[in-house]
N, CA, C and O atoms as a printed pandas DataFrame, in Angstrom:
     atom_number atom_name residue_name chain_id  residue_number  x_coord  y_coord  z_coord
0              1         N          UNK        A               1  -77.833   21.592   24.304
1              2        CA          UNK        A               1  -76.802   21.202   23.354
2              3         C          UNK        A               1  -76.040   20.011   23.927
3              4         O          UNK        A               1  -75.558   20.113   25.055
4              5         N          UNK        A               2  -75.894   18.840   23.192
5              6        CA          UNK        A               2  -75.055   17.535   23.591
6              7         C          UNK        A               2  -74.113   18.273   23.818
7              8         O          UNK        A               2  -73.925   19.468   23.594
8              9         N          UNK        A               3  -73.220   17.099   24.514
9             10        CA          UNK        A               3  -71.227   17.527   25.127
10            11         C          UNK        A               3  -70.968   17.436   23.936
11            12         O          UNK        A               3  -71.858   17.304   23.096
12            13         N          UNK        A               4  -69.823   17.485   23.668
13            14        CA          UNK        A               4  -68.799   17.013   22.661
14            15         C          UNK        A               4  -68.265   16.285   22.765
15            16         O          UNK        A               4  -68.933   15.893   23.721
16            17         N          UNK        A               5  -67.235   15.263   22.646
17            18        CA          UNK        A               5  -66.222   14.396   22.704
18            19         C          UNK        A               5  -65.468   14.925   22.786
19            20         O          UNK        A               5  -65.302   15.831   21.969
20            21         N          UNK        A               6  -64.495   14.697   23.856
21            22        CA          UNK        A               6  -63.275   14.558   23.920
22            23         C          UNK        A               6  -62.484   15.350   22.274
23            24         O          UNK        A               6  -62.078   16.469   21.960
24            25         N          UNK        A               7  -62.587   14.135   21.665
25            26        CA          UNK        A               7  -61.775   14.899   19.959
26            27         C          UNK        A               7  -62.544   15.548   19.347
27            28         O          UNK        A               7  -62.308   15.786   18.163
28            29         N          UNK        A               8  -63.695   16.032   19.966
29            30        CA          UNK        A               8  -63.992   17.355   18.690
30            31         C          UNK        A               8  -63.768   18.515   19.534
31            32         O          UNK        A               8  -64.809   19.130   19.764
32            33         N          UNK        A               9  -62.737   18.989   20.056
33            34        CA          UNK        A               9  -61.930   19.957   20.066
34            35         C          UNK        A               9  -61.385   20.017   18.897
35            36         O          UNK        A               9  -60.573   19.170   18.524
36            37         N          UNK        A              10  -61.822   21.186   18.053
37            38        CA          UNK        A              10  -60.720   21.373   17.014
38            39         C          UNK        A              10  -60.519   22.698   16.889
39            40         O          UNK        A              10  -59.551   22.962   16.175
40            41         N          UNK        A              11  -61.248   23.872   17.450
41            42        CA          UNK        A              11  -60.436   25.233   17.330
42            43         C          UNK        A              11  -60.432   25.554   18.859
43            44         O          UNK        A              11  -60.575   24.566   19.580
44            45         N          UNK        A              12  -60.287   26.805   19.503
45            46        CA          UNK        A              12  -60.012   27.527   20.298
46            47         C          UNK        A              12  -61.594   27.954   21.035
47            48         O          UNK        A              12  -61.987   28.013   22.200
48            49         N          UNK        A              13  -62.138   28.169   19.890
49            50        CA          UNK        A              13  -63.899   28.700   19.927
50            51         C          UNK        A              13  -64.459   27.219   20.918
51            52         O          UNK        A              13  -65.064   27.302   21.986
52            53         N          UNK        A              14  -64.121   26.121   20.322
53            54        CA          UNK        A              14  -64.883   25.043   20.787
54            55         C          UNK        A              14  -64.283   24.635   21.973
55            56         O          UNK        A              14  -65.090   24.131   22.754
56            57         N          UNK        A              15  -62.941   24.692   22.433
57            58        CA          UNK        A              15  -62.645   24.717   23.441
58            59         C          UNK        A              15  -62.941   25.258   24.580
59            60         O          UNK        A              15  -63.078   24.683   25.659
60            61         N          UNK        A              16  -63.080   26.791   24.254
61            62        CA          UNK        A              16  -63.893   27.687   25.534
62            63         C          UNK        A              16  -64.959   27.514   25.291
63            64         O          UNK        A              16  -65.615   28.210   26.065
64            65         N          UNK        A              17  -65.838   26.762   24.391
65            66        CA          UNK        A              17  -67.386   26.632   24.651
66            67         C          UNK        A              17  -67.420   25.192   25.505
67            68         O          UNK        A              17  -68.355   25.051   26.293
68            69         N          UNK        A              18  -66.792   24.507   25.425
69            70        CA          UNK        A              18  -66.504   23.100   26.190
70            71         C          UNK        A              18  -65.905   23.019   27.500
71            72         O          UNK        A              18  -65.778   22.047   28.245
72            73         N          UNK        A              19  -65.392   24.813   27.707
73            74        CA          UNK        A              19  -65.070   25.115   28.930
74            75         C          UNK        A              19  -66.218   25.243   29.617
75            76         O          UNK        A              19  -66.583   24.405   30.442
76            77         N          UNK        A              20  -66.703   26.026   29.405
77            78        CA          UNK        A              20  -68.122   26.902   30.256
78            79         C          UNK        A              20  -68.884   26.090   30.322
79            80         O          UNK        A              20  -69.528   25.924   31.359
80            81         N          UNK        A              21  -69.072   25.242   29.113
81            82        CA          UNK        A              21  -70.361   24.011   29.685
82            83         C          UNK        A              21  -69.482   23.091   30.973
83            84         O          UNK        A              21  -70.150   22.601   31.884
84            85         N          UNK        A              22  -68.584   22.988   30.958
85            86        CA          UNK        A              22  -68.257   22.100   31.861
86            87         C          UNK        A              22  -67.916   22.834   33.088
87            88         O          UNK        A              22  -67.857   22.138   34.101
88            89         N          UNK        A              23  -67.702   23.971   33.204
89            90        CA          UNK        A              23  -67.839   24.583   34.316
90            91         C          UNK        A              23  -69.396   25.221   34.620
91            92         O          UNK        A              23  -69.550   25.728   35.732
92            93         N          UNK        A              24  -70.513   25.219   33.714
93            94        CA          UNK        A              24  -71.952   25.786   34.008
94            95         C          UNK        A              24  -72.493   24.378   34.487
95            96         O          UNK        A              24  -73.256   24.495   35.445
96            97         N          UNK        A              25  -72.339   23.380   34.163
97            98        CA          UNK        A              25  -73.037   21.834   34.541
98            99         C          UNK        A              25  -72.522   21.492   35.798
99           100         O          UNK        A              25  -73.262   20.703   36.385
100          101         N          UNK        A              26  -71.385   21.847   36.498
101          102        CA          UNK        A              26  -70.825   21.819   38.044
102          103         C          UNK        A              26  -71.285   23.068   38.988
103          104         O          UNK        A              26  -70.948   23.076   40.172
104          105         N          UNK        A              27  -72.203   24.310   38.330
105          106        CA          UNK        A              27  -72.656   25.523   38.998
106          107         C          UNK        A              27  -70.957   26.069   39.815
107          108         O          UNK        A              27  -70.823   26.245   41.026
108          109         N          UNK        A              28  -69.806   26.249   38.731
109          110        CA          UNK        A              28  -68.737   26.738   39.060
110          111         C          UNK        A              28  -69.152   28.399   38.518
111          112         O          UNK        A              28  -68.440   29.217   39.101
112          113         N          UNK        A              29  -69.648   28.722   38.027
113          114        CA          UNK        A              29  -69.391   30.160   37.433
114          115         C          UNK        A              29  -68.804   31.254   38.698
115          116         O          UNK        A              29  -67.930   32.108   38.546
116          117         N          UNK        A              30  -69.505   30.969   39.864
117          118        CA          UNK        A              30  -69.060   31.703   40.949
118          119         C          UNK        A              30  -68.095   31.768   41.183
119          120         O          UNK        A              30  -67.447   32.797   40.990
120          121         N          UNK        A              31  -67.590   30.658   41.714
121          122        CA          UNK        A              31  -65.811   30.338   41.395
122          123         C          UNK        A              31  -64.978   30.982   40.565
123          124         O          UNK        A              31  -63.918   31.526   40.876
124          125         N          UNK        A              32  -65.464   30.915   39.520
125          126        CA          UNK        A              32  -64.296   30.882   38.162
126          127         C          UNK        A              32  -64.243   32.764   38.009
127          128         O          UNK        A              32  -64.645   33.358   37.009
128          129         N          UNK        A              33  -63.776   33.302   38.989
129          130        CA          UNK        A              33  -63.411   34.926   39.225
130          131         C          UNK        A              33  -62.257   35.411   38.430
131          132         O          UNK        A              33  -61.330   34.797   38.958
132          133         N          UNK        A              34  -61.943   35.850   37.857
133          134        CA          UNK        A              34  -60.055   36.656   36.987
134          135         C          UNK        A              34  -59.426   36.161   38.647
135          136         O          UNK        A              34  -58.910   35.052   38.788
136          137         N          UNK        A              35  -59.505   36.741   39.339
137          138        CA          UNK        A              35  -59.039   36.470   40.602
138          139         C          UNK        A              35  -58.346   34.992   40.652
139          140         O          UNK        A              35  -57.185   34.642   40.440
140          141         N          UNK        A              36  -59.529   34.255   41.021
141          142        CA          UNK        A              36  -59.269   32.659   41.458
142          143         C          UNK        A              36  -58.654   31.844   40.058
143          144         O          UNK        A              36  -57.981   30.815   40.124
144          145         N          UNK        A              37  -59.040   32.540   38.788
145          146        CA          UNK        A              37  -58.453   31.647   37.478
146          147         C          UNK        A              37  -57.117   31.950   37.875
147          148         O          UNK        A              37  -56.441   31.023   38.319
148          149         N          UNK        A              38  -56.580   33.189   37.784
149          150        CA          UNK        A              38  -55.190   33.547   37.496
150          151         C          UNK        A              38  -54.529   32.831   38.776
151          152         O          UNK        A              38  -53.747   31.897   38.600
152          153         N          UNK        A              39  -54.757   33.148   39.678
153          154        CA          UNK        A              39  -54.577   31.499   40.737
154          155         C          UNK        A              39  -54.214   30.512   40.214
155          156         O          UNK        A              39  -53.066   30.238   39.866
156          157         N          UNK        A              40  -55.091   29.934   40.118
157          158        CA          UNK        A              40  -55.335   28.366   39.206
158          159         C          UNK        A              40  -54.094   28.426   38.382
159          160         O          UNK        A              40  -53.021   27.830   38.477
160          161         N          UNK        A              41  -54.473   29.167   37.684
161          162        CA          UNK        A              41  -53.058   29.578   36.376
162          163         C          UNK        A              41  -51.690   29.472   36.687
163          164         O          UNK        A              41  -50.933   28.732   36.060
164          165         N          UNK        A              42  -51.412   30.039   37.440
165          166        CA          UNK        A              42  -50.400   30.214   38.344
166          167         C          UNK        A              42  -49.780   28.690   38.901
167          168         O          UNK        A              42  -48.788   28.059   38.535
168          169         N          UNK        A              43  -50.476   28.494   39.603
169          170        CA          UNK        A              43  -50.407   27.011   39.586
170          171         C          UNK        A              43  -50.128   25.883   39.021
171          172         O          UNK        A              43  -49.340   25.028   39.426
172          173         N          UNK        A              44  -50.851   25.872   37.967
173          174        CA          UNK        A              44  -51.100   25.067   36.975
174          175         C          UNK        A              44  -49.776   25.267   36.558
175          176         O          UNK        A              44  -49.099   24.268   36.318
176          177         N          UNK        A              45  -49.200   26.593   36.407
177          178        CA          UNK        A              45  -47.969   26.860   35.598
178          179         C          UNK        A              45  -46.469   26.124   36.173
179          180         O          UNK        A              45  -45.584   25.592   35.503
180          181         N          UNK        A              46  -46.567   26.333   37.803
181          182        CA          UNK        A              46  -46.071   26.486   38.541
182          183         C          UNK        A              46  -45.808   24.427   38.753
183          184         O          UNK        A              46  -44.826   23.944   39.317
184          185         N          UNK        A              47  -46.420   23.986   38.425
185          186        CA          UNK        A              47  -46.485   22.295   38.336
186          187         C          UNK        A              47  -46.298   21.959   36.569
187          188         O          UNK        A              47  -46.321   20.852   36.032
188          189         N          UNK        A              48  -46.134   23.151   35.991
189          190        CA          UNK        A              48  -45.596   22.416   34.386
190          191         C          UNK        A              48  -43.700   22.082   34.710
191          192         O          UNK        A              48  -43.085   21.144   34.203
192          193         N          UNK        A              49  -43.077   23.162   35.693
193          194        CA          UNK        A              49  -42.015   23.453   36.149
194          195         C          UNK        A              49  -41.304   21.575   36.581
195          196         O          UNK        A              49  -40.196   21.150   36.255
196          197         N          UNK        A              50  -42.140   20.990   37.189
197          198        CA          UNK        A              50  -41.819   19.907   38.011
198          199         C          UNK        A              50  -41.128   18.707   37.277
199          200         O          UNK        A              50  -40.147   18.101   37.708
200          201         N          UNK        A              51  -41.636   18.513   36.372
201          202        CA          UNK        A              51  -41.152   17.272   35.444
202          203         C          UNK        A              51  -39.982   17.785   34.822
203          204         O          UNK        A              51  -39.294   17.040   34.125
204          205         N          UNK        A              52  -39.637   19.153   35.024
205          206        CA          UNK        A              52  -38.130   19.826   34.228
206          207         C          UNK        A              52  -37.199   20.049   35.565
207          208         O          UNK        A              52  -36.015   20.387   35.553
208          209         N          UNK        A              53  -37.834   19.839   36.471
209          210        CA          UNK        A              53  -36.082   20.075   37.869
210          211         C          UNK        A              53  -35.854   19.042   37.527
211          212         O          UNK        A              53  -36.269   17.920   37.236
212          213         N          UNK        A              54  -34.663   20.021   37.681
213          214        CA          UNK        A              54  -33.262   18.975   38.049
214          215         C          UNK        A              54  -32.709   18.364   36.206
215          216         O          UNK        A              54  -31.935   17.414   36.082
216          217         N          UNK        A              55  -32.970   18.707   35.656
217          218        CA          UNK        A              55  -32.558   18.085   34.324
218          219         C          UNK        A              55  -31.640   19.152   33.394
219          220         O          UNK        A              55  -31.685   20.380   33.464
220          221         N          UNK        A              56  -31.074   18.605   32.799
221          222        CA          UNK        A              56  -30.037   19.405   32.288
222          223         C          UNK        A              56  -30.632   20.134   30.910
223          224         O          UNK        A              56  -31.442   19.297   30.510
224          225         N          UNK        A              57  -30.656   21.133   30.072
225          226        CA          UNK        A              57  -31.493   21.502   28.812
226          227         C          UNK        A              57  -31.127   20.537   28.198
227          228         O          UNK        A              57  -32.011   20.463   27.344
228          229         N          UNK        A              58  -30.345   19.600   27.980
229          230        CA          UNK        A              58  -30.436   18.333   26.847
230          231         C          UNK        A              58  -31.466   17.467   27.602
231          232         O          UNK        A              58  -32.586   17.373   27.100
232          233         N          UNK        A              59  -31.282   17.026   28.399
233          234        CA          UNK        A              59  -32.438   16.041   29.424
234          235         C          UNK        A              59  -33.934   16.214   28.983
235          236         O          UNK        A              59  -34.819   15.465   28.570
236          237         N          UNK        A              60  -33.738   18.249   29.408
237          238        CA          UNK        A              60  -35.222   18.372   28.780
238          239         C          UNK        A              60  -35.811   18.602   27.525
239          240         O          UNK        A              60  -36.860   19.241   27.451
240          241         N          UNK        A              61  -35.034   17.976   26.148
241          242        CA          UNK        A              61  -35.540   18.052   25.308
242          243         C          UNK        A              61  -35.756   16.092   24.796
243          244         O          UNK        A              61  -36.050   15.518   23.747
244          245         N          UNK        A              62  -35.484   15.736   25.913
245          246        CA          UNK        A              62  -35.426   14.244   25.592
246          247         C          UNK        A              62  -36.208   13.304   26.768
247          248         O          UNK        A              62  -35.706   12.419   27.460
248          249         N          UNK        A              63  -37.562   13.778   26.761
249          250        CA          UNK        A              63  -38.165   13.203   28.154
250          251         C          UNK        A              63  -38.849   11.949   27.505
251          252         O          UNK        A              63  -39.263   11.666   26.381
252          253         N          UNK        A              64  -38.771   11.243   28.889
253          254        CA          UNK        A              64  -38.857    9.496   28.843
254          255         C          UNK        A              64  -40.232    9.499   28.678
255          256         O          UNK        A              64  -40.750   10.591   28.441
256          257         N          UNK        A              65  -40.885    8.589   28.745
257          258        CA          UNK        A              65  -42.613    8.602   28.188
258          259         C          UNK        A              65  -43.569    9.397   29.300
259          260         O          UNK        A              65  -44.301   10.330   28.969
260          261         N          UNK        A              66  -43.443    8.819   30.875
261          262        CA          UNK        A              66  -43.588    9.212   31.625
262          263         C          UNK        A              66  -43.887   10.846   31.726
263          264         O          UNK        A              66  -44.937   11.432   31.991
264          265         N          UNK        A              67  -42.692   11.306   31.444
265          266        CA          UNK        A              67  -42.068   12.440   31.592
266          267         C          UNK        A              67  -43.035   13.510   30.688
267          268         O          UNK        A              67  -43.638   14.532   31.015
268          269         N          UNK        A              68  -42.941   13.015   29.802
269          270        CA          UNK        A              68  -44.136   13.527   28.190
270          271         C          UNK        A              68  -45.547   13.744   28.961
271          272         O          UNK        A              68  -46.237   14.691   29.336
272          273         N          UNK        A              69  -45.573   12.695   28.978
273          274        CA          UNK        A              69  -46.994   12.897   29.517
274          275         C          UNK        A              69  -47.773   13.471   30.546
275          276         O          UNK        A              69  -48.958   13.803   30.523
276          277         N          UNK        A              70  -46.802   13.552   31.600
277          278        CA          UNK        A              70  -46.749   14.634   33.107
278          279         C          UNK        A              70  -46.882   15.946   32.499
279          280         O          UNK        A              70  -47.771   16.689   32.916
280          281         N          UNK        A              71  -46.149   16.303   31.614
281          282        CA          UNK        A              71  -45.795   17.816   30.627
282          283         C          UNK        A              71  -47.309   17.971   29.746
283          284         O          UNK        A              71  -47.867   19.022   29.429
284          285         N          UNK        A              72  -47.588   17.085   29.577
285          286        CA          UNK        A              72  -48.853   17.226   28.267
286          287         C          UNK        A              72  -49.981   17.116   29.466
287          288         O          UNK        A              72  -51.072   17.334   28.939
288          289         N          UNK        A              73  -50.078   16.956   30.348
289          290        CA          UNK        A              73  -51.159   17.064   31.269
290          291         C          UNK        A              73  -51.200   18.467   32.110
291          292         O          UNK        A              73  -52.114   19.143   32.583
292          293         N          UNK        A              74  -50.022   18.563   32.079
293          294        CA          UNK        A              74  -50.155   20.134   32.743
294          295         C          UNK        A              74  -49.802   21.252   32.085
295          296         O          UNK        A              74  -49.734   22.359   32.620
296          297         N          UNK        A              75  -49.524   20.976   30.708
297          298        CA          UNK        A              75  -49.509   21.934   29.100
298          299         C          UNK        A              75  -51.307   22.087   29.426
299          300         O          UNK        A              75  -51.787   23.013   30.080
300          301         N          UNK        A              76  -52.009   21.102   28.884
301          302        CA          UNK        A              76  -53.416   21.188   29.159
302          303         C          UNK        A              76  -53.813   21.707   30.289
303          304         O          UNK        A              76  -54.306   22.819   30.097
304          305         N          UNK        A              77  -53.812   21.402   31.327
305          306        CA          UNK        A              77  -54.589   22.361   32.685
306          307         C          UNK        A              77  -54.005   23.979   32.209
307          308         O          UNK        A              77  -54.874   24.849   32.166
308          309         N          UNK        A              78  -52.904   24.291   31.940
309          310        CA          UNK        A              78  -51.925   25.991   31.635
310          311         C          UNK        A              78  -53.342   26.242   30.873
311          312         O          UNK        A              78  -54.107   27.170   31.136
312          313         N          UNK        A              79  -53.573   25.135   29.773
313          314        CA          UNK        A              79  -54.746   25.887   28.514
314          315         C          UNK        A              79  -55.888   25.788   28.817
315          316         O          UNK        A              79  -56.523   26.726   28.335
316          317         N          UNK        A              80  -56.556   25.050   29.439
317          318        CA          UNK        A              80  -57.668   25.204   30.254
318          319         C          UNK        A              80  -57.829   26.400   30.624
319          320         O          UNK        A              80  -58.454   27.258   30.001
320          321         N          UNK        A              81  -57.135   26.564   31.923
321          322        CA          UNK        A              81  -57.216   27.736   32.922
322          323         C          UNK        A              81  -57.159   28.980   32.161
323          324         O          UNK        A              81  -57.951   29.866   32.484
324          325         N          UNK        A              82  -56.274   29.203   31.117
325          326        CA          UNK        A              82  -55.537   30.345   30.606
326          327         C          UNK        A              82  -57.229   30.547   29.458
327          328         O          UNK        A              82  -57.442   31.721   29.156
328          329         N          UNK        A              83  -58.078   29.709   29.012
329          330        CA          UNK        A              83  -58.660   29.912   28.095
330          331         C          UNK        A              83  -60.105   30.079   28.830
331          332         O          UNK        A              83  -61.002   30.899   28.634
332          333         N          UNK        A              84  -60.027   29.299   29.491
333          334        CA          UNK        A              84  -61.313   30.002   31.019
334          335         C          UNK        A              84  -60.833   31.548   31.371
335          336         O          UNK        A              84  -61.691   32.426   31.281
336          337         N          UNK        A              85  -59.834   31.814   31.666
337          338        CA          UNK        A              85  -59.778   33.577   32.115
338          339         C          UNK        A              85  -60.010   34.198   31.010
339          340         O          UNK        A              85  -60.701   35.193   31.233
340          341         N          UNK        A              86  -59.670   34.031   29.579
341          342        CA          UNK        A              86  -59.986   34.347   28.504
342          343         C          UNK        A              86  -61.484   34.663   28.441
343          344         O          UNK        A              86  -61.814   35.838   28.283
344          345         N          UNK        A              87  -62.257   33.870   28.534
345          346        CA          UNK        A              87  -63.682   33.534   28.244
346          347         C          UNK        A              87  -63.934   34.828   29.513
347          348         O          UNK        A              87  -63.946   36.010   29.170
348          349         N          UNK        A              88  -64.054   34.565   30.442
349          350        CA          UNK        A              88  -64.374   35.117   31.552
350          351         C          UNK        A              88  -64.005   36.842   31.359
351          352         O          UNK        A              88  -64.991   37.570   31.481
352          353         N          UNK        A              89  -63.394   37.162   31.226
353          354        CA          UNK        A              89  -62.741   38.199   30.340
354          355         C          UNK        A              89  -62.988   39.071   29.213
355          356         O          UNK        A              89  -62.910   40.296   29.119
356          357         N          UNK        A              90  -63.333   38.090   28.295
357          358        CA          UNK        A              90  -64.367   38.451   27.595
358          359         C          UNK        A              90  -62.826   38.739   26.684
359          360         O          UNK        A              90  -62.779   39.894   26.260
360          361         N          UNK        A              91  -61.868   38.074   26.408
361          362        CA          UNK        A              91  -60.452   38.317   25.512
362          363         C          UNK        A              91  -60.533   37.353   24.684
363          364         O          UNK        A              91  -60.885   36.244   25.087
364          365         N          UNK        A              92  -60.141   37.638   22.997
365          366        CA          UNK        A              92  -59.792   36.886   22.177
366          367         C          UNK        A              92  -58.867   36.296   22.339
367          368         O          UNK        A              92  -57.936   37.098   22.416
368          369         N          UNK        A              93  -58.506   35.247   22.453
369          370        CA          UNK        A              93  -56.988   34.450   22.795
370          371         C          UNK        A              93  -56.214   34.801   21.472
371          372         O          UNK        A              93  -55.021   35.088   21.571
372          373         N          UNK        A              94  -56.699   34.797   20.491
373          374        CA          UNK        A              94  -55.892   34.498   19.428
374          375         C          UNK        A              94  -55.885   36.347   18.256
375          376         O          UNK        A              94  -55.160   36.589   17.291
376          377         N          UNK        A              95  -56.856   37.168   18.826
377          378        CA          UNK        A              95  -56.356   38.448   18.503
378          379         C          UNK        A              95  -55.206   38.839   19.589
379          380         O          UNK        A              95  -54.169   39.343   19.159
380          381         N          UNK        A              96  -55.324   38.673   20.631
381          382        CA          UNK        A              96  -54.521   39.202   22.102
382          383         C          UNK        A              96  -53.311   38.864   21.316
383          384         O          UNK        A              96  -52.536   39.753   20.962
384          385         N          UNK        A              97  -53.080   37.393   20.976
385          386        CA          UNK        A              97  -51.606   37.046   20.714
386          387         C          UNK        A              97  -51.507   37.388   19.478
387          388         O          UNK        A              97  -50.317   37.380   19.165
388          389         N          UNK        A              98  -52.279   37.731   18.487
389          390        CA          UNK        A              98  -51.614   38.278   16.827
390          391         C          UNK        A              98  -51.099   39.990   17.792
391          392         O          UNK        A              98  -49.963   40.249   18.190
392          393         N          UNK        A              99  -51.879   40.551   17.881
393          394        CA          UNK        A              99  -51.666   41.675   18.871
394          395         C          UNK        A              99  -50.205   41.499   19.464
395          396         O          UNK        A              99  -49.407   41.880   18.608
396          397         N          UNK        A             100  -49.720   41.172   20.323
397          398        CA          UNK        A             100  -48.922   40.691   20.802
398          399         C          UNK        A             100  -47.796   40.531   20.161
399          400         O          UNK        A             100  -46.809   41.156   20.550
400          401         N          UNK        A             101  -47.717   39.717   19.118
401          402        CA          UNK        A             101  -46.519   39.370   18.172
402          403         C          UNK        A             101  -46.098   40.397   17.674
403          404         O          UNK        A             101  -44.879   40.569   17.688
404          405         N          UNK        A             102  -47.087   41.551   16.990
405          406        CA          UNK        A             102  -47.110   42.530   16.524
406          407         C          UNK        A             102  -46.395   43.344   17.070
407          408         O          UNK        A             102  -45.626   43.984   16.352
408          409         N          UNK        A             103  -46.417   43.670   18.993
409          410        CA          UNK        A             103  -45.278   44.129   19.163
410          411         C          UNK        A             103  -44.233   44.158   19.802
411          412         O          UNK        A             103  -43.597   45.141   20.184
412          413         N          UNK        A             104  -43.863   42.218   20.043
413          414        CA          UNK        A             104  -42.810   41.859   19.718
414          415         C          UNK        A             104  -41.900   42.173   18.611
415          416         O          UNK        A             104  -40.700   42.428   18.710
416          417         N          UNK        A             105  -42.573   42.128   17.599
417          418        CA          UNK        A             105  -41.836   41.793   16.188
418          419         C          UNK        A             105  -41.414   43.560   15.870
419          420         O          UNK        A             105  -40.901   43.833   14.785
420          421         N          UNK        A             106  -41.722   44.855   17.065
421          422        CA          UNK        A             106  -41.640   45.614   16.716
422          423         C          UNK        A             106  -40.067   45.902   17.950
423          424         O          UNK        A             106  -38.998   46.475   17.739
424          425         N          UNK        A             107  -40.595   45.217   19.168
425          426        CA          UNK        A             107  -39.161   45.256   19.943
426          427         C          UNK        A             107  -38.065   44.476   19.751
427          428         O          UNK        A             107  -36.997   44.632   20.343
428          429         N          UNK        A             108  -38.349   43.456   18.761
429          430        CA          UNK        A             108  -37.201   42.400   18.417
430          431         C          UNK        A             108  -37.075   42.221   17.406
431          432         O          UNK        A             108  -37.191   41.059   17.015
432          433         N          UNK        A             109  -36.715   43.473   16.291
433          434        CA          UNK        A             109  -36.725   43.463   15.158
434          435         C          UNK        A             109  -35.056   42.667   14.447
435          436         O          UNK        A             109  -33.886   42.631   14.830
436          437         N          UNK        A             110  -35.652   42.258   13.529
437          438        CA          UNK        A             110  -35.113   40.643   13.161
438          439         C          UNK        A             110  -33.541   41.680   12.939
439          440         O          UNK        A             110  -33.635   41.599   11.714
440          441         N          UNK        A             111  -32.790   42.180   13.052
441          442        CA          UNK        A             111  -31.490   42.824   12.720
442          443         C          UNK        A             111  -30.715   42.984   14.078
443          444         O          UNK        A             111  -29.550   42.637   14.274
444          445         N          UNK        A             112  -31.775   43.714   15.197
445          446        CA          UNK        A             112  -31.035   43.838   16.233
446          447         C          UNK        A             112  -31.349   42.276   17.084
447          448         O          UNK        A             112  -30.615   42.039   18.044
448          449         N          UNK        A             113  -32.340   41.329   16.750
449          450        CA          UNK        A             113  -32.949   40.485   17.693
450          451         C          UNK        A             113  -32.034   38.431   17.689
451          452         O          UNK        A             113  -31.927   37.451   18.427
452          453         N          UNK        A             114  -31.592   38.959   16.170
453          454        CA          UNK        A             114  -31.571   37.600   15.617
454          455         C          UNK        A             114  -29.796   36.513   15.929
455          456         O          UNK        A             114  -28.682   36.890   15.565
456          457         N          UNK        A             115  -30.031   35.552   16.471
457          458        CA          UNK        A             115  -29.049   34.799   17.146
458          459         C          UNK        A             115  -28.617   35.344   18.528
459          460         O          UNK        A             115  -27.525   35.100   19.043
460          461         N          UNK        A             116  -29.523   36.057   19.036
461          462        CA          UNK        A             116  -29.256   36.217   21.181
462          463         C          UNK        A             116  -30.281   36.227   21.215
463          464         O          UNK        A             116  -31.071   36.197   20.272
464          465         N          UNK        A             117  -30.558   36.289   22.741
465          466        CA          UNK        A             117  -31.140   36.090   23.845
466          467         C          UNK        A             117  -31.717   37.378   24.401
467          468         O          UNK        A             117  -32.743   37.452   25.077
468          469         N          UNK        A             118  -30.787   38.573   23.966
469          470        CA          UNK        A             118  -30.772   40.101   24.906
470          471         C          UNK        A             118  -32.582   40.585   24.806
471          472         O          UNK        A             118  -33.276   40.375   23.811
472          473         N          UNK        A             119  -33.066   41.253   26.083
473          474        CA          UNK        A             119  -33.655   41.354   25.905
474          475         C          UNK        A             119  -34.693   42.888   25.336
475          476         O          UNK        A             119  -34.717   43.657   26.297
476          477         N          UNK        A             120  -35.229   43.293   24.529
477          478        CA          UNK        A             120  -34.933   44.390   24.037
478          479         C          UNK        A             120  -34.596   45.934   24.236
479          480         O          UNK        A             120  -34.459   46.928   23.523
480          481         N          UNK        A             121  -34.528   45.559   25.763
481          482        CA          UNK        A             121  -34.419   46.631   26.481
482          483         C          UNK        A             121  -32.825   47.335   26.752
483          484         O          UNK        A             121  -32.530   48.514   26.946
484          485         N          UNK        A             122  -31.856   45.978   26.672
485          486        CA          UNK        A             122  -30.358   45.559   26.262
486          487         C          UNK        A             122  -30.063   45.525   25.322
487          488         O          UNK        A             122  -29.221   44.661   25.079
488          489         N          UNK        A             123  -30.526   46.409   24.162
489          490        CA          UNK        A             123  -30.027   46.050   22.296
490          491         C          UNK        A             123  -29.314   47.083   22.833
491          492         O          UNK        A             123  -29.704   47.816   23.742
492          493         N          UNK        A             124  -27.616   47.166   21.913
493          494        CA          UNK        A             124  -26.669   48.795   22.068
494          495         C          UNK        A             124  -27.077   49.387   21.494
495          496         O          UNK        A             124  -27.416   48.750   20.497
496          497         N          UNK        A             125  -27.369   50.499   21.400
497          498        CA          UNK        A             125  -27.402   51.316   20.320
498          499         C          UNK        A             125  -26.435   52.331   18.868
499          500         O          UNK        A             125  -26.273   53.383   18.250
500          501         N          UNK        A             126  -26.101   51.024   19.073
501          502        CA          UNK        A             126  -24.534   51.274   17.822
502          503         C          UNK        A             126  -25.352   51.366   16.553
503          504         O          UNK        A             126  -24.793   51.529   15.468
């Protein structure tokens, strides 16, 4: 099967298939362990952090071009990595998170949840 381009990423499916070929054409599969991804992940996460020290929450909703783009490069490696452990895993990314919302939306129900922060474990029970 040809690569893809770059822009024909257009769902989630084609992404983790554009993963694995590009990690099966480097003979990474060995590598790429839940172990060593969530690593990676970690990481990856852990350097999205960098372009936001030190800035004030207005600062960081107003980043200089530079700044954007440091963030959108390591937004991408977070989704990489996060969609490689997926694959590897053998997890729907996108049932996990309907899943997910589901029960959020059951601990942060829009009456006790809506205009704070608390987290649902801190709702009063008035």
């Amino acid at each position: 099967m040809p690569s893809m381009s770059p822009h024909e990423i257009d769902s989630l499916d084609a992404l983790r298939q554009r993963i694995r070929e590009f990690a099966q054409d480097r003979a990474w599969e060995r590598y790429h362990t839940p172990k060593n991804l969530v690593m990676a992940l970690s990481v990856e996460t852990a350097e999205l952090l960098e372009p936001f020290q030190w800035l004030t929450a207005e600062q960081s909703r107003h980043l200089s071009a530079e700044q954007h783009e440091a963030v959108r490069q390591e937004i991408a490696d977070v989704l990489i990595y996060l969609t490689r452990l997926a694959d590897v895993l053998e997890i729907d990314l996108l049932d996990a998170a309907a899943d997910k919302l589901a029960i959020n939306a059951r601990k942060y129900p829009i009456d006790r949840a809506h205009g704070n922060a608390l987290k649902y474990s801190d709702f009063s029970d008035d």
